[in-house]
Every structure is written in C-alpha cells, then in structure tokens.
NUZAMI-300836 format. One record per residue: residue in three letters; residue number from 1; x, y, z of N, C-alpha, C in turn. Coordinates in steps of 0.001 Angstrom, whole numbers, padded with zeros to 6 digits, always signed. Example, Ala and Ser with C-alpha at 12.3 -4.5 7.8 and 13.67 -1.06 7.14 Angstrom:
     r     k     neast    nnorth       nup    caeast   canorth      caup     ceast    cnorth       cup
   ALA     1   +013190   -005690   +007800   +012300   -004500   +007800   +013200   -003300   +007800
   SER     2   +012850   -002250   +007080   +013670   -001060   +007140   +012900   +000030   +007870
// end
This chain:
     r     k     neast    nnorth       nup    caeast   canorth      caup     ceast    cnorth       cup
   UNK     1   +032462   +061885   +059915   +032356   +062900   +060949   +032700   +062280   +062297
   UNK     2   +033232   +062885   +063003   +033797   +062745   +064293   +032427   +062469   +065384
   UNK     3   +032655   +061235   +066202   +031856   +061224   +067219   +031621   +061924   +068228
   UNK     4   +032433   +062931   +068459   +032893   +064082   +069521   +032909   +065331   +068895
   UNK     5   +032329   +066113   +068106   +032867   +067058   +067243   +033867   +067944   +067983
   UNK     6   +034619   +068464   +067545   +035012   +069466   +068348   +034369   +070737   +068480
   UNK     7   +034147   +071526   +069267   +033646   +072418   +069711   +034251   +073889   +069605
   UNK     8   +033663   +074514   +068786   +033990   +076588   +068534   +035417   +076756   +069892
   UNK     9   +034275   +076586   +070899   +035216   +077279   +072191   +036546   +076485   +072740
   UNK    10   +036637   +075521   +072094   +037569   +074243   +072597   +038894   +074606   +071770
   UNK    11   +038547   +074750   +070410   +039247   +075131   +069271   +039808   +076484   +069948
   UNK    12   +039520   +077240   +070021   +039986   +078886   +070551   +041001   +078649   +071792
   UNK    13   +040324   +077684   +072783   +041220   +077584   +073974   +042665   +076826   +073348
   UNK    14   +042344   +075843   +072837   +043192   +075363   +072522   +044223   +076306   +071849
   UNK    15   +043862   +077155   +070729   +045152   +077883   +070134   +045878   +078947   +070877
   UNK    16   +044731   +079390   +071681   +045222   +080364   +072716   +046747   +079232   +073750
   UNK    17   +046559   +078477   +074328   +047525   +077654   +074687   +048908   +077064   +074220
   UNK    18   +048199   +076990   +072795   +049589   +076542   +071878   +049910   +077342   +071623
   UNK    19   +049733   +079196   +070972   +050535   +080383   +071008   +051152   +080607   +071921
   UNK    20   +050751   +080192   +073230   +051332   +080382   +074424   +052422   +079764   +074970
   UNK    21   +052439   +078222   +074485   +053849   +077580   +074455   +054651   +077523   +073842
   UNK    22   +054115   +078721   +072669   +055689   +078675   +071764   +056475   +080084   +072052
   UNK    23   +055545   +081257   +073030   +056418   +082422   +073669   +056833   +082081   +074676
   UNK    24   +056285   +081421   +075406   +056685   +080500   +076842   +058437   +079580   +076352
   UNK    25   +058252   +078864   +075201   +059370   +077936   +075070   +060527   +079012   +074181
   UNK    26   +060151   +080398   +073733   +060730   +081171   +073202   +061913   +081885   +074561
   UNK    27   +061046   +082005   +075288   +061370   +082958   +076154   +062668   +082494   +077023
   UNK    28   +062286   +080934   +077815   +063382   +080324   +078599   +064226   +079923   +077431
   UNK    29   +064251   +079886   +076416   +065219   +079601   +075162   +066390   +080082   +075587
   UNK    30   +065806   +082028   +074722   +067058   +082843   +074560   +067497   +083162   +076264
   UNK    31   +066669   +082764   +076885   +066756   +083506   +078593   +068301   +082373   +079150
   UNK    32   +067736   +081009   +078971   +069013   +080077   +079194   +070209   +080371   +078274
   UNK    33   +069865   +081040   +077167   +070914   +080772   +076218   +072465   +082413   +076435
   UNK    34   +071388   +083352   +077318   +071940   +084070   +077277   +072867   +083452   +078759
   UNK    35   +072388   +083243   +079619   +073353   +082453   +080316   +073779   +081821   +080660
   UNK    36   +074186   +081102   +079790   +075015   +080373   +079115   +075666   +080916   +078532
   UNK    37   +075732   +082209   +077773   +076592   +082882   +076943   +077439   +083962   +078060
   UNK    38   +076580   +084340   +079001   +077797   +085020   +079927   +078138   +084319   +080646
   UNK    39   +078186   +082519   +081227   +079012   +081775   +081383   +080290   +081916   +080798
   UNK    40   +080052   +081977   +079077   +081271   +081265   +078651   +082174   +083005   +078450
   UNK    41   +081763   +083685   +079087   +082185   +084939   +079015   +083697   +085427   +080009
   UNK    42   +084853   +086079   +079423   +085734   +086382   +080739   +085096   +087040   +081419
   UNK    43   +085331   +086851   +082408   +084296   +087687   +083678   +085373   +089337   +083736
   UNK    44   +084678   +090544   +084274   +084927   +091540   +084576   +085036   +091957   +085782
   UNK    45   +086475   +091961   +086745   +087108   +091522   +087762   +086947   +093040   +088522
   UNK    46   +086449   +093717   +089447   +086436   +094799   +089912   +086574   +094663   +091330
   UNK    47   +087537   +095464   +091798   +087630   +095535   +093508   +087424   +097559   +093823
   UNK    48   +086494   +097122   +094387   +085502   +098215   +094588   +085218   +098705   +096944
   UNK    49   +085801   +100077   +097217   +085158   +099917   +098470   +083860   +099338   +098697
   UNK    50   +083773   +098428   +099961   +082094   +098355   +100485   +081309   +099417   +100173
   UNK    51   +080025   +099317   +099496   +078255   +099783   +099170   +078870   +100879   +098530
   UNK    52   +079992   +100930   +098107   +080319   +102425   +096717   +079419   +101915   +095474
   UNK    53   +079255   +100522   +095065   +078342   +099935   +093662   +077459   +099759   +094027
   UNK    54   +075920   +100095   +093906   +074769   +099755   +094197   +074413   +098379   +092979
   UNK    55   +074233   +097143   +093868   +073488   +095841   +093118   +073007   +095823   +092062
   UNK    56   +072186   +096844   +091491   +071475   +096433   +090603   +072299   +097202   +089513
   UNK    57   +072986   +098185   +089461   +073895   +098981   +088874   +074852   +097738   +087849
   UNK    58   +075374   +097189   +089173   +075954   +095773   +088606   +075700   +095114   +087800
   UNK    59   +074561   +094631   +088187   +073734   +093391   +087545   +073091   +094132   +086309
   UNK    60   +072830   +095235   +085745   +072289   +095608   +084733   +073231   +095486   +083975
   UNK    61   +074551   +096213   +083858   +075858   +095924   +083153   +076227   +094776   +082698
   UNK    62   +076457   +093835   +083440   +076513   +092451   +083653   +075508   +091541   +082366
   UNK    63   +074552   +092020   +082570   +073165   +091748   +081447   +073150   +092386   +079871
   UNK    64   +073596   +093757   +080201   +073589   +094205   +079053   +074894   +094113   +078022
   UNK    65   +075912   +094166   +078919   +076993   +093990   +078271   +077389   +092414   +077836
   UNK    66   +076523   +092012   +078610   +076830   +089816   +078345   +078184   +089731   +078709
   UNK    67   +078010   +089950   +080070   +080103   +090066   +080669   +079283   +089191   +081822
   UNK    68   +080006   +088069   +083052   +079851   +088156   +084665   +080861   +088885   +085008
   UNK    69   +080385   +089406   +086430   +081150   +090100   +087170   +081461   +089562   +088055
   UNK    70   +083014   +089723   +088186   +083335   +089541   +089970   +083824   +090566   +090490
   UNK    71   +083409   +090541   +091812   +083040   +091378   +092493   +083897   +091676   +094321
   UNK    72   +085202   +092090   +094055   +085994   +091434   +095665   +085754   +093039   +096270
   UNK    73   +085391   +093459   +097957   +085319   +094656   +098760   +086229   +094858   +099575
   UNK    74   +086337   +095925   +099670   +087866   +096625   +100880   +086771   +097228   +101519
   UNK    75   +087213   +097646   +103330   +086681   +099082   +103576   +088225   +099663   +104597
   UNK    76   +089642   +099390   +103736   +090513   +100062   +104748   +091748   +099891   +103775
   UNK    77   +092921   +100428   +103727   +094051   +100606   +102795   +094657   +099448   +103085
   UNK    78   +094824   +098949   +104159   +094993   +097564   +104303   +094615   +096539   +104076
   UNK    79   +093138   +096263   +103725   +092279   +095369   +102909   +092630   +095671   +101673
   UNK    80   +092618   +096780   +101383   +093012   +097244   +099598   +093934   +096663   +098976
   UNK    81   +095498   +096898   +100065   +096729   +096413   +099381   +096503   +094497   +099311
   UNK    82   +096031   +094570   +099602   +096114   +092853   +100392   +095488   +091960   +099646
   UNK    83   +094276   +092662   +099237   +093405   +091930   +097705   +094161   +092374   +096180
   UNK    84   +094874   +093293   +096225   +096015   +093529   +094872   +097008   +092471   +095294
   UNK    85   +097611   +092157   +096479   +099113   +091386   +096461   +098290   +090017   +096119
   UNK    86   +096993   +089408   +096266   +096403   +088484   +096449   +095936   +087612   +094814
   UNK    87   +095475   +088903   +094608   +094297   +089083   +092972   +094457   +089858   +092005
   UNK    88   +094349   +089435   +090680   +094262   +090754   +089575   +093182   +091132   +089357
   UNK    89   +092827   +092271   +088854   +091459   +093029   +088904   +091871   +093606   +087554
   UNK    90   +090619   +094379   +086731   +090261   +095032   +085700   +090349   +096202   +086069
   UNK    91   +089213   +097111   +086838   +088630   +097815   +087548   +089160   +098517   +088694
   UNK    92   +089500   +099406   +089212   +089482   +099597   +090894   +089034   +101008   +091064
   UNK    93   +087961   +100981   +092338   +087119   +101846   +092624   +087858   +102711   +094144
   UNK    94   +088011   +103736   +094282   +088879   +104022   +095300   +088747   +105337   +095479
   UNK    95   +089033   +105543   +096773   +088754   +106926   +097520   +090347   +107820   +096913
   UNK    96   +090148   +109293   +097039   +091579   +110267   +096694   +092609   +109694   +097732
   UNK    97   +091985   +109339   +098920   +093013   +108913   +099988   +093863   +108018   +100120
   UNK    98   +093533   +107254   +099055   +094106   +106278   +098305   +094880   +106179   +097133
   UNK    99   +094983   +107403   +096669   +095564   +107659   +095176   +096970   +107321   +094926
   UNK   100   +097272   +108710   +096049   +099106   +108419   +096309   +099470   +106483   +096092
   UNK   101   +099103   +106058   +096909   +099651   +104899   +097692   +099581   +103818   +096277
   UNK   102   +098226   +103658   +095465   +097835   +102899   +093950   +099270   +103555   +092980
   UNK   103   +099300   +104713   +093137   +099912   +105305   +091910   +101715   +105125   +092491
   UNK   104   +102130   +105175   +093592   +103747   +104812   +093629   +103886   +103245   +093715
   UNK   105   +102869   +102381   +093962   +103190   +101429   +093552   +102300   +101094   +092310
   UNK   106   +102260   +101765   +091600   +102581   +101118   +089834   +100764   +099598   +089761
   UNK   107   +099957   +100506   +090482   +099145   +099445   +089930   +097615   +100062   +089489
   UNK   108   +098209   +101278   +088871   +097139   +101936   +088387   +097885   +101805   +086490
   UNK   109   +096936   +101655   +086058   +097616   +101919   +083780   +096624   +102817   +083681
   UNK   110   +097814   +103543   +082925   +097750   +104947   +081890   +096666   +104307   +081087
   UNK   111   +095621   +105411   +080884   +094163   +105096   +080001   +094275   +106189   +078767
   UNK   112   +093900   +105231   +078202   +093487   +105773   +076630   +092295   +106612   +075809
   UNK   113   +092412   +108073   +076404   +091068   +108759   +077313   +090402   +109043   +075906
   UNK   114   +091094   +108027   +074420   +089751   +108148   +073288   +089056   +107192   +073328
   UNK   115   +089149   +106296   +074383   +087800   +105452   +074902   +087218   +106007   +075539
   UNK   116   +087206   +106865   +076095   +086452   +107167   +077115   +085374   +108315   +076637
   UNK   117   +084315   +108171   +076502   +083502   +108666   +075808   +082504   +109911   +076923
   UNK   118   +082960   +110132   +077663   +082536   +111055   +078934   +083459   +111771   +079307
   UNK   119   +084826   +111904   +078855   +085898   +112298   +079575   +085662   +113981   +079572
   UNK   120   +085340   +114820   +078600   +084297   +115614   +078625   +084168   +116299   +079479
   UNK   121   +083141   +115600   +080029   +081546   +115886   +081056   +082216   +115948   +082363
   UNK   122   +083202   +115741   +082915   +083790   +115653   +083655   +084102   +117305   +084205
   UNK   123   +083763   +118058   +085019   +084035   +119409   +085636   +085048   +119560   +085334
   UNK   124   +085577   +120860   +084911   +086756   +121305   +085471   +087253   +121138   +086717
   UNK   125   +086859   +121474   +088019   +087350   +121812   +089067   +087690   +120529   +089527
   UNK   126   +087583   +119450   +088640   +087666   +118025   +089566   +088842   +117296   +088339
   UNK   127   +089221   +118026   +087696   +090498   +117543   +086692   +091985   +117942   +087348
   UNK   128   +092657   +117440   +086823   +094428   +117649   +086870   +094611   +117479   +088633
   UNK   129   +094250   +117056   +089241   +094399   +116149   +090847   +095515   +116213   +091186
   UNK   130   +096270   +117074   +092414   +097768   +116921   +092622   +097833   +115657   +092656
   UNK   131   +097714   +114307   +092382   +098377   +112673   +092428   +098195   +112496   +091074
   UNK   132   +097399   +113641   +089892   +097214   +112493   +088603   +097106   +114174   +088002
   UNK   133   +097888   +115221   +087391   +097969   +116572   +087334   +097798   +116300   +085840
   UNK   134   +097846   +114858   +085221   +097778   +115278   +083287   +096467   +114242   +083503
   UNK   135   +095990   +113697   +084163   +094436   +112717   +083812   +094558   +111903   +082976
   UNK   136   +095923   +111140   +083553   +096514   +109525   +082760   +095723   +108556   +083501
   UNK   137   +095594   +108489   +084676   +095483   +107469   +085765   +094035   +107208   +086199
   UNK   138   +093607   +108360   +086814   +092537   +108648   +087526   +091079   +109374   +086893
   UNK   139   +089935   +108634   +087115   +088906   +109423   +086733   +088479   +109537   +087657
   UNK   140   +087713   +110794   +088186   +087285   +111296   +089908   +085973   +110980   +088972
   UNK   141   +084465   +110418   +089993   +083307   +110102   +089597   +082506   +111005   +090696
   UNK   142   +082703   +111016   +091805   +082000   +111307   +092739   +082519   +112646   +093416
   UNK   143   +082365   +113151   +094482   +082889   +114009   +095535   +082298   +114094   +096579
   UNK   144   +082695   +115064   +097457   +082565   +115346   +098887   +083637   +116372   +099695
   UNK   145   +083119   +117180   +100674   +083719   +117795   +101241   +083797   +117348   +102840
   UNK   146   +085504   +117461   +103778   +084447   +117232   +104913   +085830   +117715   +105358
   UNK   147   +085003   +119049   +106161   +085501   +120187   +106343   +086382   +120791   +105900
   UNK   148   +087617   +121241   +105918   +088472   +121989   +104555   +088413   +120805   +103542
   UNK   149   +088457   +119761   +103566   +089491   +118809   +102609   +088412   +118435   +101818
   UNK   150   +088706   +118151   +100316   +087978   +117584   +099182   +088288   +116758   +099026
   UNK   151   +087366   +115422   +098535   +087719   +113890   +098487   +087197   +113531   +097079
   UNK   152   +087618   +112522   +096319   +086478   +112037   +095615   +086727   +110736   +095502
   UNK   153   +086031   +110036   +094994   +085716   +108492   +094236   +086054   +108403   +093121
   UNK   154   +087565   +107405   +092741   +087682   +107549   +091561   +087558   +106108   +091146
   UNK   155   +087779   +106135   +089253   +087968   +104580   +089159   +089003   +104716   +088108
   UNK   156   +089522   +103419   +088199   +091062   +103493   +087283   +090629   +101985   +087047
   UNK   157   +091740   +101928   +085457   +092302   +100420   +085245   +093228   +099758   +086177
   UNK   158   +093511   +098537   +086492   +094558   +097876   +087167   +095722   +097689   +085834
   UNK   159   +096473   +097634   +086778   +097950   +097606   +085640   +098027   +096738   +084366
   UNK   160   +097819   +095244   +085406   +097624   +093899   +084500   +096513   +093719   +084006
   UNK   161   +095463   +094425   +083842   +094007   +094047   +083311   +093892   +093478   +081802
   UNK   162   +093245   +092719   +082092   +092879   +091605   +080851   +091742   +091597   +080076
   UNK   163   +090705   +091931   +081008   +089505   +092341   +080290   +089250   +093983   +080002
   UNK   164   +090476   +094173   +079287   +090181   +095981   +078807   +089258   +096455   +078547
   UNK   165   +089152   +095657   +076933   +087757   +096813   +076398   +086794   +096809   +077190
   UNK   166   +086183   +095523   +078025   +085007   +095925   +078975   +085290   +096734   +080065
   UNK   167   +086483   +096394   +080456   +086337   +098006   +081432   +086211   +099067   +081253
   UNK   168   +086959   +099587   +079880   +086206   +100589   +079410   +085038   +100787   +079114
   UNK   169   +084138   +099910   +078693   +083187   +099724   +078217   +082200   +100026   +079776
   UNK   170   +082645   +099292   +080778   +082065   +099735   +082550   +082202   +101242   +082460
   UNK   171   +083401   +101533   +082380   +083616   +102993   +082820   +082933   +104056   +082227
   UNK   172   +082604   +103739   +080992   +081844   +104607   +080311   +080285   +104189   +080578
   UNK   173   +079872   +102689   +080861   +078298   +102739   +081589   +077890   +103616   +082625
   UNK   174   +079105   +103795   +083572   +079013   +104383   +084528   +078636   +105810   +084635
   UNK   175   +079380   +106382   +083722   +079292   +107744   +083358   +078234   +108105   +082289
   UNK   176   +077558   +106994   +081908   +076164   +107475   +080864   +075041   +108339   +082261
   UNK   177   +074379   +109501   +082212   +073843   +110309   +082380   +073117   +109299   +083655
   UNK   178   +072026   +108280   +083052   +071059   +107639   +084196   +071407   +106949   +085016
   UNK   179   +072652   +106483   +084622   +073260   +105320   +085716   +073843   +106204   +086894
   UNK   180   +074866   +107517   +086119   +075381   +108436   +086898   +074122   +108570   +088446
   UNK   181   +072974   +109243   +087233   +072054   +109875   +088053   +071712   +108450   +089828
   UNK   182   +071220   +107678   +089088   +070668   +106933   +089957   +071898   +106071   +091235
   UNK   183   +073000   +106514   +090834   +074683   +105972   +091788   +073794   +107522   +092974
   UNK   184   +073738   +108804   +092345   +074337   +109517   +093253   +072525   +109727   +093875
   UNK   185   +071631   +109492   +093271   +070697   +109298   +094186   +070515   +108401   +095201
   UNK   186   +071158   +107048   +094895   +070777   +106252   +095781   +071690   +106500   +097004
   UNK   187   +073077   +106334   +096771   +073814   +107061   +097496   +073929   +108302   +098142
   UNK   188   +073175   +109528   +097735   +073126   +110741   +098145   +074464   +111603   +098157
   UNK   189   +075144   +110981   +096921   +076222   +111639   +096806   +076803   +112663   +095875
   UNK   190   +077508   +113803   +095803   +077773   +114845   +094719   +078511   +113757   +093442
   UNK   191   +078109   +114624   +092303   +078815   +114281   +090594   +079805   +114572   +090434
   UNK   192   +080586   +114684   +089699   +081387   +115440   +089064   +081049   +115764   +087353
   UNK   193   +079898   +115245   +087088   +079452   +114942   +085399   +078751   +116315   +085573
   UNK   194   +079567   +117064   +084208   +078013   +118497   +084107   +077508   +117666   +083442
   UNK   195   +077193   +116614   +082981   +075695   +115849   +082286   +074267   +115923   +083259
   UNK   196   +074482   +115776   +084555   +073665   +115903   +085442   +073448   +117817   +085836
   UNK   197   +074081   +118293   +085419   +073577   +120019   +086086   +072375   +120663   +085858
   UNK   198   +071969   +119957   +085051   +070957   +120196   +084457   +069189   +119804   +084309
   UNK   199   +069445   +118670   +085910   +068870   +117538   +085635   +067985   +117977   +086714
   UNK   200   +067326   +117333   +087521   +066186   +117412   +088935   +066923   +116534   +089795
   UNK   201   +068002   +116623   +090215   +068904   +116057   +091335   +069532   +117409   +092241
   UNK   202   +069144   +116912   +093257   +069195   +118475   +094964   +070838   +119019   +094010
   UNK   203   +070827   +120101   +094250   +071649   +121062   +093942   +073271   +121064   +094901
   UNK   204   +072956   +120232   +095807   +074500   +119883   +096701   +074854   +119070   +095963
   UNK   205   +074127   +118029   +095457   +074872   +116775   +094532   +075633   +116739   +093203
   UNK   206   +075270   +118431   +092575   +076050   +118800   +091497   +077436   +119337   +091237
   UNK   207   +078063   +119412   +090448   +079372   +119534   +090235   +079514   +120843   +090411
   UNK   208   +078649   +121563   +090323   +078603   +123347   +090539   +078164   +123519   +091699
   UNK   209   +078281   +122422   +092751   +078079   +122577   +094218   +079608   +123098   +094900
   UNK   210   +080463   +122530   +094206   +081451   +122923   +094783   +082075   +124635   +094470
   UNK   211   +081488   +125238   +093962   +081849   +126687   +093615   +080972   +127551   +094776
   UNK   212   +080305   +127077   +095237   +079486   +127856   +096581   +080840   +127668   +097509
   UNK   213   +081828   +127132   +097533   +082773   +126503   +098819   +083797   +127229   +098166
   UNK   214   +084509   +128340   +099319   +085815   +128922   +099280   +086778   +127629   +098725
   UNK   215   +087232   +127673   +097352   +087686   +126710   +097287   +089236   +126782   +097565
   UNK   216   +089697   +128326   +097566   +091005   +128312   +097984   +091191   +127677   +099816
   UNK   217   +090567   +127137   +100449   +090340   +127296   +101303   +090445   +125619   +101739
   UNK   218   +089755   +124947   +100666   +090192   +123472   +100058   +091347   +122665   +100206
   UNK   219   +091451   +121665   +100381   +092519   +120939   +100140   +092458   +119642   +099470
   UNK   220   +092511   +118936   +098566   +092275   +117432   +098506   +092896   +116487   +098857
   UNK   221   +091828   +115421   +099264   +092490   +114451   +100376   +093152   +114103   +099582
   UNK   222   +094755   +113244   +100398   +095694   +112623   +099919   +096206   +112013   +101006
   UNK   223   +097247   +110668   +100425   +097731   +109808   +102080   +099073   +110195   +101920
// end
C-alpha cells in the first residue's frame, strides 16, 4: 500500500483535467490543421467596390468553404480599370455604371447559369439589363433608385479566372437566403432575391419595392 494513498477527490480532479487535455489538444489539432489546409489552398481573388462585402460575410466563406481570400478595393472607374490592367481576379463586384465599360472590354466570362443555383430567385424586373439583355454576364444582387435612374450591384466572373468552381461556389453563398438577408441588413440595402419577400426585412429593401415606382419612368444606370 502506498504511503500517500491517493485520495476520492484527487482521483476525480485529476480525470476531470486529463479529459480536458485531450478536447483541449483535440481542438488546436483540427483548428491548426484546418489552417494549414486553407494555406495550401488557391486563394479566391475578388476585386470588390469599398464596404460593398461586409468582413465577416468574407471570413465565414473563407472558413466554410476552406478557400483564403484575397481581397483588392476600387471606389472610382479609374481605380477599377487599373487593378484589372494590374491583377487577375476570380470575382468582380461592380456597380450598373460600370457594366458598359467591363463588358466592351471583354473582361467579364459568359457564366454557366446551371451552376448557379439561385438564378431563379432573382426578380423579374431586375433580369435582361440593356448591357447584359440574355443574363450571360451579369448577376444584379442588390438595387437602388436615385431619382429617375435604377442602379444595381452586380457580380460577374473575370475573363481569366482560375479559381472557377469557387467562384461559383461564392456566388451562390451569396445568394443563399441568410447571407443575402444579413448583406442587405447590414448595409440597408434593397434585394433583388424573391427568397427574401417573404421574410421580416423593411419592405423598401425588397424586390417588390420596386413596383411601387413608376417604372416606366425609370432608367438604368449606365456609363
């Protein structure tokens, strides 16, 4: 027999501790291992206007999909062209005012809209775009009116994109219902998804906001 016995309560602490270092050594395991695994990952190249992506929007994608992101900002058509003559991108996030100018110089690719698993949900009134009239090019995500003229936020592939399937794979995160929801809450901006019409988001922010507005009356922005 032991000169020290061990003790009921000593025994308990003790296992309580050692269960504890093997979820503890579980945890930073797969936690390092996962990044490390989106290290060795091609990264998913997006040039996006300034505060159009909310951070965490990002970074959830980024996590879930086991992709990194990079991440380059414009806020002017001149910053825009300048990071394309510069950089290749996957991704590009861009105002209607911008459409013309992407689409005659050839750095928007024709999408393959049976990936696109939302293409759908997408309004009528925000399809066939005098700059993109068959919905090869352009997906409108967002909108806005400001005063006659209609604008929206679209996102397209880049010509040369390399990391395809994940951009598709973005484009369609984007357009899943909660992510939608929480872009145009945080932002305070209208949908174009009837996935949301239905939802507890203010009634200007919906895609059936724009049918209250003489729409013959409309114009959409273009440069």
């Amino acid at each position: 027999m032991s000169k020290y016995p061990i003790q009921k309560h000593h025994f308990i602490i003790f296992a309580f501790f050692f269960i504890a270092g093997i979820f503890w050594g579980k945890y930073y395991y797969y936690g390092d291992n996962q990044k490390v695994s989106i290290l060795r990952t091609t990264p998913l190249r997006i040039l996006v206007e300034e505060k159009s992506l909310p951070t965490d929007v990002i970074e959830n994608f980024s996590l879930e999909a086991n992709t990194p992101i990079e991440i380059d900002t414009y806020s002017t058509l001149h910053e825009l062209d300048g990071a394309l003559e510069k950089h290749s991108y996957d991704i590009i996030w861009y105002k209607s005012l911008f459409a013309n100018d992407l689409l005659n110089k050839n750095h928007l690719q024709k999408m393959a809209t049976k990936e696109l698993k939302f293409i759908k949900n997408i309004s009528v009134d925000f399809k066939n775009p005098p700059y993109d009239k068959k919905n090869e090019y352009v997906i409108p995500i967002l909108w806005g009116v400001n005063k006659a003229t209609l604008w929206t936020e679209n996102i397209s592939i880049y010509r040369s994109a390399r990391n395809i399937a994940k951009a598709y794979e973005f484009i369609n995160y984007i357009f899943d219902p909660d992510i939608t929801k929480a872009i145009v809450k945080t932002r305070n901006i209208a949908t174009t998804s009837n996935s949301l019409e239905k939802t507890d988001i203010p009634a200007n922010l919906k895609p059936s906001a724009l049918r209250r507005i003489p729409i013959h009356t409309l114009k959409y922005e273009t440069n």
